[in-house]
mmCIF file of the N, C-alpha and C atoms, coordinates in Angstrom:
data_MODEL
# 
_entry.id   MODEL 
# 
loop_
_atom_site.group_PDB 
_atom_site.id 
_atom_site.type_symbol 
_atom_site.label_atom_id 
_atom_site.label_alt_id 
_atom_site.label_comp_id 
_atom_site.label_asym_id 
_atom_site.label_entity_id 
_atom_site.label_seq_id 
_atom_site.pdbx_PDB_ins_code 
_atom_site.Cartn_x 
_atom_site.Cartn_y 
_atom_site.Cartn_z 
_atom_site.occupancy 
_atom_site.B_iso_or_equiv 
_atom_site.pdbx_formal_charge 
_atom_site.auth_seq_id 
_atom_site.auth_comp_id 
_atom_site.auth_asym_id 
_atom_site.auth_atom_id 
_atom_site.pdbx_PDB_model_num 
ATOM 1   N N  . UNK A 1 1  ? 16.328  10.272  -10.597 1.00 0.00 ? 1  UNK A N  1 
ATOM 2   C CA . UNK A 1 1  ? 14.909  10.489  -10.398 1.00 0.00 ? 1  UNK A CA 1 
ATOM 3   C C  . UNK A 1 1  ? 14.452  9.675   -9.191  1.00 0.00 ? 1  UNK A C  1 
ATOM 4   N N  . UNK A 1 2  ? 13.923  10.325  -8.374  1.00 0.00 ? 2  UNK A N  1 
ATOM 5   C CA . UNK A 1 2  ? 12.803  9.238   -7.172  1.00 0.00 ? 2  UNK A CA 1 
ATOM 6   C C  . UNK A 1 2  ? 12.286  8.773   -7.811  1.00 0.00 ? 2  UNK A C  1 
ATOM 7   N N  . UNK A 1 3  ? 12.032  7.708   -6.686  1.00 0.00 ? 3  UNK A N  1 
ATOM 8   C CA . UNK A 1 3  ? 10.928  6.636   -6.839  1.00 0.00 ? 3  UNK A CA 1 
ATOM 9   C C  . UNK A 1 3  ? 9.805   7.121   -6.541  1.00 0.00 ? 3  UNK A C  1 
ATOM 10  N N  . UNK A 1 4  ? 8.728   7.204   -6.613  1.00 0.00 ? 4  UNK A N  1 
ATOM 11  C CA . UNK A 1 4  ? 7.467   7.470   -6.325  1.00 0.00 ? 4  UNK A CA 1 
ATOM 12  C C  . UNK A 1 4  ? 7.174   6.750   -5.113  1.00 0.00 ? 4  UNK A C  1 
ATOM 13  N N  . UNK A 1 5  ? 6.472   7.549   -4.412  1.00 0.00 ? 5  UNK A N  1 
ATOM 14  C CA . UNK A 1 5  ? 5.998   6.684   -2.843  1.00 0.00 ? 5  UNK A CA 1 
ATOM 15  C C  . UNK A 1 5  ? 4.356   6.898   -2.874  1.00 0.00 ? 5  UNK A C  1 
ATOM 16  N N  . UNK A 1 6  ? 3.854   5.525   -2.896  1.00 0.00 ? 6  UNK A N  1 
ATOM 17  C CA . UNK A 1 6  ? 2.420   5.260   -2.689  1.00 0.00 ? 6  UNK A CA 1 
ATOM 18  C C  . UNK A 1 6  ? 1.947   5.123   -1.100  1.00 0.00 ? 6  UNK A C  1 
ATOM 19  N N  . UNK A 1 7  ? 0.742   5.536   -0.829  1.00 0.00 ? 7  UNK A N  1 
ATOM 20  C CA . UNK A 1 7  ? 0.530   6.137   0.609   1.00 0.00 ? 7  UNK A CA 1 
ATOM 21  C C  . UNK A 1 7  ? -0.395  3.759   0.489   1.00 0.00 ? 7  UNK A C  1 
ATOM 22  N N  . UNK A 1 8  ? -0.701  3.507   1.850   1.00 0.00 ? 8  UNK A N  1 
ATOM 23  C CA . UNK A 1 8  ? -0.610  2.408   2.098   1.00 0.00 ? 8  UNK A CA 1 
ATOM 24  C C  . UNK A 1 8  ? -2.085  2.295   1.117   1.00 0.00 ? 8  UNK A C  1 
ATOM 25  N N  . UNK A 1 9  ? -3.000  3.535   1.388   1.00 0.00 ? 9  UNK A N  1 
ATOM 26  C CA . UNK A 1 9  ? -4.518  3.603   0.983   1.00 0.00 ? 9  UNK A CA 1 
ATOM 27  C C  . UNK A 1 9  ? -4.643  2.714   -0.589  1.00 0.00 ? 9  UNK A C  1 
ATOM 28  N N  . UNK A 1 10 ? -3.977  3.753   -1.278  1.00 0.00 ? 10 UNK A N  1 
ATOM 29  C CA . UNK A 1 10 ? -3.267  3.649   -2.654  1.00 0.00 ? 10 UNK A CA 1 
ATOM 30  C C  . UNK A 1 10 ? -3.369  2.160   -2.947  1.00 0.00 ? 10 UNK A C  1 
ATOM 31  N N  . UNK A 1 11 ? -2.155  1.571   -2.343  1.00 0.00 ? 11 UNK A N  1 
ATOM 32  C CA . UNK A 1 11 ? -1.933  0.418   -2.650  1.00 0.00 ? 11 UNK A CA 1 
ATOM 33  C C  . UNK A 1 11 ? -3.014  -0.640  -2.202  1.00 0.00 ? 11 UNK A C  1 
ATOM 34  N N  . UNK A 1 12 ? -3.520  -0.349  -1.021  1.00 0.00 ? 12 UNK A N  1 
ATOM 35  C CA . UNK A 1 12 ? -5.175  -1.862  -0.091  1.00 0.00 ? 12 UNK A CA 1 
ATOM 36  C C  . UNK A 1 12 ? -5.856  -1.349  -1.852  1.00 0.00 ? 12 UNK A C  1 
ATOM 37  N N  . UNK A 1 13 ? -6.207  -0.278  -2.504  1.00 0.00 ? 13 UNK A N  1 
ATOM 38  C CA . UNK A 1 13 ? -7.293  0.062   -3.188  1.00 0.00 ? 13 UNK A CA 1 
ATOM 39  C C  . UNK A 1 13 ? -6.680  -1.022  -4.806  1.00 0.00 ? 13 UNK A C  1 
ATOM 40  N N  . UNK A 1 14 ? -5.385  -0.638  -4.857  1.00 0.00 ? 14 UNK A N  1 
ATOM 41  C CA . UNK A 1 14 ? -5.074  -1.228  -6.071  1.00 0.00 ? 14 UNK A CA 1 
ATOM 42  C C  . UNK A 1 14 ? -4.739  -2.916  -5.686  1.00 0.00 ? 14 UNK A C  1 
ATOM 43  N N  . UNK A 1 15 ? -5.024  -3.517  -5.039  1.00 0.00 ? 15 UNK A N  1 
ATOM 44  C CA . UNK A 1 15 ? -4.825  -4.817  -4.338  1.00 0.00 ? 15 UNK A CA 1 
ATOM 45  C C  . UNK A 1 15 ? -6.648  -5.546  -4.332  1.00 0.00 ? 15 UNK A C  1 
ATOM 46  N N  . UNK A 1 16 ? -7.317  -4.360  -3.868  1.00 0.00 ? 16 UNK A N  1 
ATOM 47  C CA . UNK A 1 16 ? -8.883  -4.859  -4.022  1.00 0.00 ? 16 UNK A CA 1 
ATOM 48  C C  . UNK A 1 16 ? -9.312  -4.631  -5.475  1.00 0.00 ? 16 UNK A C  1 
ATOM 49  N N  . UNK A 1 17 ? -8.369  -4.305  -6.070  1.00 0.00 ? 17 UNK A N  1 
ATOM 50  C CA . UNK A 1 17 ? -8.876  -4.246  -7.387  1.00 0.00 ? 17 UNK A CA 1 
ATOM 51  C C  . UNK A 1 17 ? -8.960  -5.639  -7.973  1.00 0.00 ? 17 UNK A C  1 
ATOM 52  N N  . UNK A 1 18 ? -7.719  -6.532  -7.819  1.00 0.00 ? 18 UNK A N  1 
ATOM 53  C CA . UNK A 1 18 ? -7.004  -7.388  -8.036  1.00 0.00 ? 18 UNK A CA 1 
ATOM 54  C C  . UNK A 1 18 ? -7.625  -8.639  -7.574  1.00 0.00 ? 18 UNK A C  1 
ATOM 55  N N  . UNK A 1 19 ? -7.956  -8.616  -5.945  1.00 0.00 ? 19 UNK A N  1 
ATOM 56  C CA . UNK A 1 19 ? -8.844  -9.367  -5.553  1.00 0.00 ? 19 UNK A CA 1 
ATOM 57  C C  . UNK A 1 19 ? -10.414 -10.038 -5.482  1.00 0.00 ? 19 UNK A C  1 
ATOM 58  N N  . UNK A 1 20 ? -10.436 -8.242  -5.266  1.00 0.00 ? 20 UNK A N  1 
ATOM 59  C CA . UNK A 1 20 ? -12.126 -8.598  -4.976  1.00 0.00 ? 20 UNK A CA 1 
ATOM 60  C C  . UNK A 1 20 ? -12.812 -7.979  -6.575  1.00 0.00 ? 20 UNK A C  1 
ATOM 61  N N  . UNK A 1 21 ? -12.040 -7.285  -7.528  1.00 0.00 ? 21 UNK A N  1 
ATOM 62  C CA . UNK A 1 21 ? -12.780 -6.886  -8.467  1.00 0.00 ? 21 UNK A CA 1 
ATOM 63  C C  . UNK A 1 21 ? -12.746 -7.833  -9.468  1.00 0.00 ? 21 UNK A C  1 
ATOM 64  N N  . UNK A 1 22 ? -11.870 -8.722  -9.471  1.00 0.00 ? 22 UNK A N  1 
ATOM 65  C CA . UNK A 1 22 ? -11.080 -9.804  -10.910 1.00 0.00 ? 22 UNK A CA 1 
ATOM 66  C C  . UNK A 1 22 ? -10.517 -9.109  -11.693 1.00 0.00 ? 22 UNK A C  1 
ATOM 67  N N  . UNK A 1 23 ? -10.153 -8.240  -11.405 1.00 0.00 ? 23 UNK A N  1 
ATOM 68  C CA . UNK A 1 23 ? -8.979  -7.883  -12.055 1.00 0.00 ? 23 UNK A CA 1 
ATOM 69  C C  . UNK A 1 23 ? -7.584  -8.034  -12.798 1.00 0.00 ? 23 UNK A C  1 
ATOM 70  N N  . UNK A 1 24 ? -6.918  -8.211  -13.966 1.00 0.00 ? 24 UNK A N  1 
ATOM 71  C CA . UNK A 1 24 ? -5.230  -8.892  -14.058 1.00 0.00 ? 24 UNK A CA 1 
ATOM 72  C C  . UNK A 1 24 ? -4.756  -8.039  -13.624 1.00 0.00 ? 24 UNK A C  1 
ATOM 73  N N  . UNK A 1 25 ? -3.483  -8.472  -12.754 1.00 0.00 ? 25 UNK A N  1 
ATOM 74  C CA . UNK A 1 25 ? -2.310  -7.671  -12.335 1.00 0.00 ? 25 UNK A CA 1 
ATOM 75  C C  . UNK A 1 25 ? -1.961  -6.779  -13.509 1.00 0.00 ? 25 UNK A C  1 
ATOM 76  N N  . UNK A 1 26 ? -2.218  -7.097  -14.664 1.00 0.00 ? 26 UNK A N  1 
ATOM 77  C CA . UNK A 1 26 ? -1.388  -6.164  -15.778 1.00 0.00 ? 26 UNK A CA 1 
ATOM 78  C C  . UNK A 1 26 ? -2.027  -5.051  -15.956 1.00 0.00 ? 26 UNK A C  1 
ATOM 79  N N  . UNK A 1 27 ? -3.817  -5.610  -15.980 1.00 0.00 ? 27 UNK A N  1 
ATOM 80  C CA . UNK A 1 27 ? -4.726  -4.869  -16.191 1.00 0.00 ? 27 UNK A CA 1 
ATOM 81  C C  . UNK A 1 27 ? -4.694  -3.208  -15.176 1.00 0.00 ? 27 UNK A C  1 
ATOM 82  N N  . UNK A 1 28 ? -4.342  -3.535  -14.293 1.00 0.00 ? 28 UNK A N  1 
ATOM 83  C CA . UNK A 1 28 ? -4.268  -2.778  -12.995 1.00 0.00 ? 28 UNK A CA 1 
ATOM 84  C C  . UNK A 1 28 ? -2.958  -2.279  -12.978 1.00 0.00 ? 28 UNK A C  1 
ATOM 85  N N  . UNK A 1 29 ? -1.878  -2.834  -13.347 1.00 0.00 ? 29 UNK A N  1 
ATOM 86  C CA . UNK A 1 29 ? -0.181  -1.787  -13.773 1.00 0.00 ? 29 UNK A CA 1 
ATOM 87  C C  . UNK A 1 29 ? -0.451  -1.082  -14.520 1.00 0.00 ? 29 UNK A C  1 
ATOM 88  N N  . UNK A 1 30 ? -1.392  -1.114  -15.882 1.00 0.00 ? 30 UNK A N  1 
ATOM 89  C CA . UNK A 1 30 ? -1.329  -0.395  -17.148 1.00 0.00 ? 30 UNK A CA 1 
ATOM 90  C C  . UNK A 1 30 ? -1.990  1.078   -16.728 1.00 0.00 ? 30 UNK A C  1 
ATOM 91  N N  . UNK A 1 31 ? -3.371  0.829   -15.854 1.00 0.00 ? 31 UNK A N  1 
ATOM 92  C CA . UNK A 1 31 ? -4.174  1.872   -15.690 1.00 0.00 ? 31 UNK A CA 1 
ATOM 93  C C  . UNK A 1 31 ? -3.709  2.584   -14.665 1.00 0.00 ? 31 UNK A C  1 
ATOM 94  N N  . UNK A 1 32 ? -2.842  1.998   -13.443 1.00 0.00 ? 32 UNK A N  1 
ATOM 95  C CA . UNK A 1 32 ? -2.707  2.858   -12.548 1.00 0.00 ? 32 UNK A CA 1 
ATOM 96  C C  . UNK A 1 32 ? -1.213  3.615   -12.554 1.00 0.00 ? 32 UNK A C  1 
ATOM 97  N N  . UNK A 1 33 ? -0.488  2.776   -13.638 1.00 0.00 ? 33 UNK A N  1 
ATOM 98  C CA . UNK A 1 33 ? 1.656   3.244   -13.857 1.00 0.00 ? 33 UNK A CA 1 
ATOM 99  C C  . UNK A 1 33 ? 1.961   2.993   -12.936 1.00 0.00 ? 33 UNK A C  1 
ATOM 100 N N  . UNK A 1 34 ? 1.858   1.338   -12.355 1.00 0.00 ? 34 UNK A N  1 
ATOM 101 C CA . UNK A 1 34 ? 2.605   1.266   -11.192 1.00 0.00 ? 34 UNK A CA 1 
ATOM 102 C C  . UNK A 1 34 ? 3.202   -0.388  -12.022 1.00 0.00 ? 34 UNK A C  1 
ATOM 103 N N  . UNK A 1 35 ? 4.038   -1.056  -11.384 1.00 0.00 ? 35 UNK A N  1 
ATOM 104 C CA . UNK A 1 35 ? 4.988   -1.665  -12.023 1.00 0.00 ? 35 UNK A CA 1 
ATOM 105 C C  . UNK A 1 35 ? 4.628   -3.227  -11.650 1.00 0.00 ? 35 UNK A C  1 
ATOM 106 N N  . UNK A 1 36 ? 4.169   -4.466  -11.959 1.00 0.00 ? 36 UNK A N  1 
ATOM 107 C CA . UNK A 1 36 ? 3.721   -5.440  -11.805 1.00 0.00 ? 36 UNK A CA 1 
ATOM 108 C C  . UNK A 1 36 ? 4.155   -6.114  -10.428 1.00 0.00 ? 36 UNK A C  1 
ATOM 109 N N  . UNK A 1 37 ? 5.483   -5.717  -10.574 1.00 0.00 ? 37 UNK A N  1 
ATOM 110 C CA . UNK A 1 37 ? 6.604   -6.368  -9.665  1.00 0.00 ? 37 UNK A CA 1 
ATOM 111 C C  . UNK A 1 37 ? 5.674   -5.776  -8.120  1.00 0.00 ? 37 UNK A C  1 
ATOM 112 N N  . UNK A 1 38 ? 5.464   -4.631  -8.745  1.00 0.00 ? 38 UNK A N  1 
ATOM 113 C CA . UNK A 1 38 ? 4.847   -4.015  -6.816  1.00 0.00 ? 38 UNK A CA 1 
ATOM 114 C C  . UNK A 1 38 ? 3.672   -4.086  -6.728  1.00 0.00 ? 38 UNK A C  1 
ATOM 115 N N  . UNK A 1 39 ? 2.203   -4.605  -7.673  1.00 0.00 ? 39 UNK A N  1 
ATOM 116 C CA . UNK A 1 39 ? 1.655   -4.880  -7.052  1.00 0.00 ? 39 UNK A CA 1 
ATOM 117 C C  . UNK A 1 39 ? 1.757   -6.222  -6.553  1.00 0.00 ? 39 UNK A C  1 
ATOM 118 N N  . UNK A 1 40 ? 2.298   -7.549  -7.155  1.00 0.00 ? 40 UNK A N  1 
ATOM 119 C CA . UNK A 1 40 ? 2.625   -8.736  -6.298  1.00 0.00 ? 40 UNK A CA 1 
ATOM 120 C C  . UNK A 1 40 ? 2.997   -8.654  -5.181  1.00 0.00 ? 40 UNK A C  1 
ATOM 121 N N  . UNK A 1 41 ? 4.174   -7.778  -5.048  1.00 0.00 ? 41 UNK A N  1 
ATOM 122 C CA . UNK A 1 41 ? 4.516   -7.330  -3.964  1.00 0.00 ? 41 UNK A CA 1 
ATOM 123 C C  . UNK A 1 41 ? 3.531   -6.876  -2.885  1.00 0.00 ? 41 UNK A C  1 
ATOM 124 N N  . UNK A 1 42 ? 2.717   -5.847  -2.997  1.00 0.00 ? 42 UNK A N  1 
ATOM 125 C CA . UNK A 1 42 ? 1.644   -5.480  -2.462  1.00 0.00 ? 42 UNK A CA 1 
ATOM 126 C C  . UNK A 1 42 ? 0.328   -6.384  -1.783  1.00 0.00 ? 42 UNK A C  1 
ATOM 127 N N  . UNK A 1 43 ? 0.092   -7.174  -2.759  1.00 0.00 ? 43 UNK A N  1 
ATOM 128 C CA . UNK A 1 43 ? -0.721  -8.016  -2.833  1.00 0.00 ? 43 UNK A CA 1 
ATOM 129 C C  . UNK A 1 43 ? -0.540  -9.240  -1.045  1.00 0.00 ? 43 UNK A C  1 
ATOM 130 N N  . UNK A 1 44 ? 0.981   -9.265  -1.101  1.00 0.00 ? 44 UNK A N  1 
ATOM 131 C CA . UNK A 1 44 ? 1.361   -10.108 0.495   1.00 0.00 ? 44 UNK A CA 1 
ATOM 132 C C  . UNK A 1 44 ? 0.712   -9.764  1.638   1.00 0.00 ? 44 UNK A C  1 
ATOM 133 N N  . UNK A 1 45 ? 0.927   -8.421  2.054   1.00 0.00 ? 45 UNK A N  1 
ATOM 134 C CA . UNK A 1 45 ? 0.491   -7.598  3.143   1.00 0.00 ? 45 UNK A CA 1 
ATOM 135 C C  . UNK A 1 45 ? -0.946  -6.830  2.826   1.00 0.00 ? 45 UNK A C  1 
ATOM 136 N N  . UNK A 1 46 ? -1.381  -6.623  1.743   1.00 0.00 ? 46 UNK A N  1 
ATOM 137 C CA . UNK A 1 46 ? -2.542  -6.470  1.482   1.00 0.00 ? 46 UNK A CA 1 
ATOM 138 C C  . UNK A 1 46 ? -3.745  -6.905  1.363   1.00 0.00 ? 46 UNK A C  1 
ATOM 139 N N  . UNK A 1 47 ? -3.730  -8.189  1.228   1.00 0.00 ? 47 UNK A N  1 
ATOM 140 C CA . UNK A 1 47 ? -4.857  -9.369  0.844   1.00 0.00 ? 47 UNK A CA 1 
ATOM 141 C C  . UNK A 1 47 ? -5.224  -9.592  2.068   1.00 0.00 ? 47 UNK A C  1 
ATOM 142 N N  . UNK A 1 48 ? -4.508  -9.102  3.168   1.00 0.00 ? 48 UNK A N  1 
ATOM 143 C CA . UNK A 1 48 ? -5.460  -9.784  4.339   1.00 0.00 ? 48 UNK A CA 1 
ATOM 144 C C  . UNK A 1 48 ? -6.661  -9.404  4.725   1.00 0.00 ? 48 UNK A C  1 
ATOM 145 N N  . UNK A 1 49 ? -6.973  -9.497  5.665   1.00 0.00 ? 49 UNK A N  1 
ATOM 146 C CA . UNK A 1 49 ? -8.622  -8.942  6.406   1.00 0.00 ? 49 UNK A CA 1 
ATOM 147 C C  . UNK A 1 49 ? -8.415  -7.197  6.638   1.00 0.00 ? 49 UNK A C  1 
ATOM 148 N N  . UNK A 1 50 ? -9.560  -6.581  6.560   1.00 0.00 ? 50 UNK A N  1 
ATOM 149 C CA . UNK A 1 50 ? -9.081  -4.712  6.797   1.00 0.00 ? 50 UNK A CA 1 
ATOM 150 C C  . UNK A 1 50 ? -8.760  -4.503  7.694   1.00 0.00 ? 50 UNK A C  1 
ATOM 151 N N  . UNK A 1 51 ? -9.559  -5.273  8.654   1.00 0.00 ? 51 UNK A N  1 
ATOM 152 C CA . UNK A 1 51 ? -9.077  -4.935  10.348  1.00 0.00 ? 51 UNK A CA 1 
ATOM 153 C C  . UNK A 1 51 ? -7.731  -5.111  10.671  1.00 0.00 ? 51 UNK A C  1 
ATOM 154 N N  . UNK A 1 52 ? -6.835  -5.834  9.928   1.00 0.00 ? 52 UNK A N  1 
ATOM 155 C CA . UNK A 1 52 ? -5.493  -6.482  10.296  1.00 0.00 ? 52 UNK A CA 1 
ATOM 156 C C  . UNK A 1 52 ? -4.613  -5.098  9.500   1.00 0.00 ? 52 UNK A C  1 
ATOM 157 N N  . UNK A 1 53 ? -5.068  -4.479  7.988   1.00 0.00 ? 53 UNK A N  1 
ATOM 158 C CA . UNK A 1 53 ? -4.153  -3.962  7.603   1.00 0.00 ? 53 UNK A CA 1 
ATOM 159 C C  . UNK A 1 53 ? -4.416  -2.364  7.778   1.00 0.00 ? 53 UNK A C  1 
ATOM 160 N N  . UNK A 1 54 ? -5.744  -2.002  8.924   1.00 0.00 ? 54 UNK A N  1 
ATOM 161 C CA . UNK A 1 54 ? -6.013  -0.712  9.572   1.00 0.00 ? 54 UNK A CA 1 
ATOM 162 C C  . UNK A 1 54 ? -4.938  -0.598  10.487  1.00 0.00 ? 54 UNK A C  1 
ATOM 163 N N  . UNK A 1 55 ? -5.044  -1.588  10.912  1.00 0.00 ? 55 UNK A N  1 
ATOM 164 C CA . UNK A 1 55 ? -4.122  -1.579  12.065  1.00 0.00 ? 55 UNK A CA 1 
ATOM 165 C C  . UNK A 1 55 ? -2.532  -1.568  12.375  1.00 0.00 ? 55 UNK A C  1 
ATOM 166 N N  . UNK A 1 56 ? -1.835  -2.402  11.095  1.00 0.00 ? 56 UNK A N  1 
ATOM 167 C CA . UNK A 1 56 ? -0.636  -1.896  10.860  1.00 0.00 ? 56 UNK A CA 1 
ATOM 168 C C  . UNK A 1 56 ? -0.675  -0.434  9.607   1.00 0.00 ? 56 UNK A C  1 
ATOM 169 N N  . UNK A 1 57 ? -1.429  -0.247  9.258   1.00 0.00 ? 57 UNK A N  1 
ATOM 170 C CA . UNK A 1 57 ? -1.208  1.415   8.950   1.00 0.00 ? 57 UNK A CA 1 
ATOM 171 C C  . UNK A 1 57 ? -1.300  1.794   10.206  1.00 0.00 ? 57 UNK A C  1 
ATOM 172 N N  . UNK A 1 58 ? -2.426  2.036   11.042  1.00 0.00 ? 58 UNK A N  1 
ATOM 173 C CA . UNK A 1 58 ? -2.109  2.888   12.267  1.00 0.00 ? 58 UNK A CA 1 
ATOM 174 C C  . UNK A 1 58 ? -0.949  3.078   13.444  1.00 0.00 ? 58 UNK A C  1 
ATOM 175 N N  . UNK A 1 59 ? -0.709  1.700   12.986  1.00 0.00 ? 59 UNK A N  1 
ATOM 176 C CA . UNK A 1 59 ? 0.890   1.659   13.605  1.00 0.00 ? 59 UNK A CA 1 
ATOM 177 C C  . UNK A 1 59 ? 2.022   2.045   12.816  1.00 0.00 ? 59 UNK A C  1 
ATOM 178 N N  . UNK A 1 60 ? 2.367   2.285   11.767  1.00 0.00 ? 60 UNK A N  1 
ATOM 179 C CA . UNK A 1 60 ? 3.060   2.945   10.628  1.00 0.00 ? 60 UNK A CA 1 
ATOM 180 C C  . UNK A 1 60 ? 2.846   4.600   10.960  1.00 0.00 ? 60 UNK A C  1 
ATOM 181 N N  . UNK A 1 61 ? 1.708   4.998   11.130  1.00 0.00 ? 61 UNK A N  1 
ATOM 182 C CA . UNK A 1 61 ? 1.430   6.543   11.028  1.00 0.00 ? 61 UNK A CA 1 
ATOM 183 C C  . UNK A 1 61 ? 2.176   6.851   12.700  1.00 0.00 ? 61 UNK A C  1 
ATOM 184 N N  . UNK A 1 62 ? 1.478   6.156   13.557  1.00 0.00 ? 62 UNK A N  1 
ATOM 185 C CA . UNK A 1 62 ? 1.615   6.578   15.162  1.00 0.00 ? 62 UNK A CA 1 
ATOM 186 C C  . UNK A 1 62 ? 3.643   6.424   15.024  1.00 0.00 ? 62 UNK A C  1 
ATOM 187 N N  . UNK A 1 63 ? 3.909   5.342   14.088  1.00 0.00 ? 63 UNK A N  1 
ATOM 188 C CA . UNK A 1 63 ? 5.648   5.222   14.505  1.00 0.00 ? 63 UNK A CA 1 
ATOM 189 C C  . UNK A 1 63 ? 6.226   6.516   13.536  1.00 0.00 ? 63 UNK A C  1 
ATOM 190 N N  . UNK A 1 64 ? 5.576   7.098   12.284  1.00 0.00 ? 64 UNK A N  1 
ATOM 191 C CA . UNK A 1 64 ? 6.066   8.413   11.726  1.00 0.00 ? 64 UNK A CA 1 
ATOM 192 C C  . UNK A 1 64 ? 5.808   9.240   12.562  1.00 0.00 ? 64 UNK A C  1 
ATOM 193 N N  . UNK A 1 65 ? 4.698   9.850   13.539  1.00 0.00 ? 65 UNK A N  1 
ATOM 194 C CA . UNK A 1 65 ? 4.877   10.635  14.554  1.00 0.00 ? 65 UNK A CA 1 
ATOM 195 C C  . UNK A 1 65 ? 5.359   10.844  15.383  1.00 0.00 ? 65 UNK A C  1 
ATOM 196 N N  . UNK A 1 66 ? 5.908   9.634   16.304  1.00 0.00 ? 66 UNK A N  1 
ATOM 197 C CA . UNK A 1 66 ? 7.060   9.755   16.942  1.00 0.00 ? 66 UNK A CA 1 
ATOM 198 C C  . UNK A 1 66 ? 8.338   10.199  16.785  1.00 0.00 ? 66 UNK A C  1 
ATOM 199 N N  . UNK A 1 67 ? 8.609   9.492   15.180  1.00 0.00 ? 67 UNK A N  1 
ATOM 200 C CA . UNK A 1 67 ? 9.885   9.699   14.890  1.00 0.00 ? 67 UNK A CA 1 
ATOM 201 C C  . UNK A 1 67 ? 10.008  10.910  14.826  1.00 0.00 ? 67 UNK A C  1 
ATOM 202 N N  . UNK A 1 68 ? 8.756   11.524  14.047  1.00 0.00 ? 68 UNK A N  1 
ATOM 203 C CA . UNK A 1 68 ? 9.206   12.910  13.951  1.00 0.00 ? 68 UNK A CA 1 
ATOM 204 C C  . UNK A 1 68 ? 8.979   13.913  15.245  1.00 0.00 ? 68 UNK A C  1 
ATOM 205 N N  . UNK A 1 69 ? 8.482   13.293  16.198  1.00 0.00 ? 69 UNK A N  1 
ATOM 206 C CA . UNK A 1 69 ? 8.327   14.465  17.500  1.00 0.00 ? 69 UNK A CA 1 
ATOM 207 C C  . UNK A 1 69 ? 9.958   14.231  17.976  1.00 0.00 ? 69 UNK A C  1 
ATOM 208 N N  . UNK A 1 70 ? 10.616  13.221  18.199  1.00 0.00 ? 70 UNK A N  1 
ATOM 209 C CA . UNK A 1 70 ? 11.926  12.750  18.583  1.00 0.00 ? 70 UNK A CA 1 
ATOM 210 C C  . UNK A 1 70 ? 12.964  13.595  17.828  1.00 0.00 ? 70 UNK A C  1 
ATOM 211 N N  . UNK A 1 71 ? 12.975  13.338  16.288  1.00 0.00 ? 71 UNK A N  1 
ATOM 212 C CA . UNK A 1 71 ? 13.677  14.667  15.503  1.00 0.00 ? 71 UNK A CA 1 
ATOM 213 C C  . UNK A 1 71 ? 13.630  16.197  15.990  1.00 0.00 ? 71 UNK A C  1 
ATOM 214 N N  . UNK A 1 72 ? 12.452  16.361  16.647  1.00 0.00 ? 72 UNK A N  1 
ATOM 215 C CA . UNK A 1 72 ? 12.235  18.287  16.918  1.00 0.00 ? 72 UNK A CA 1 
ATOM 216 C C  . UNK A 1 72 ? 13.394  18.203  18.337  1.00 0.00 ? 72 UNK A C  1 
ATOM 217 N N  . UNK A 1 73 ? 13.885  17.394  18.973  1.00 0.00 ? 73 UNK A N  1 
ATOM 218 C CA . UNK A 1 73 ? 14.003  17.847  20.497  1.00 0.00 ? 73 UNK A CA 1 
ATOM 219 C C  . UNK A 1 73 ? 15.387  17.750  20.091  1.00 0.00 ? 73 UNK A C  1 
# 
């Protein structure tokens, strides 16, 4: 079986849950079926400022477009 792949949105949203809502990590695995281990995980690269983690998504998306214009040729 795959793993499930969460888009980055997904995860900043389940991270501000955590942060800015007071949320427990458990509280937030139970409701959303995602696994404790990943939101801690999440929580590293997520907790920062938005402007910082707009910006490495936009660099994540712009480096999947490349890759994939590079694949067509």
């Amino acid at each position: 079986m795959a793993r499930p792949h969460f888009t980055d949105e997904f995860k900043i949203n389940a991270v501000k849950q955590i942060t800015e809502r007071g949320y427990s990590v458990a509280e937030v695995s139970k409701r959303l079926g995602v696994s404790t281990h990943s939101l801690y995980q999440w929580r590293k690269p997520f907790s920062k400022p938005a402007a910082v983690i707009q910006e490495a998504a936009d660099q994540s998306i712009e480096i999947a477009r490349l890759k994939k214009t590079r694949s067509c040729y």
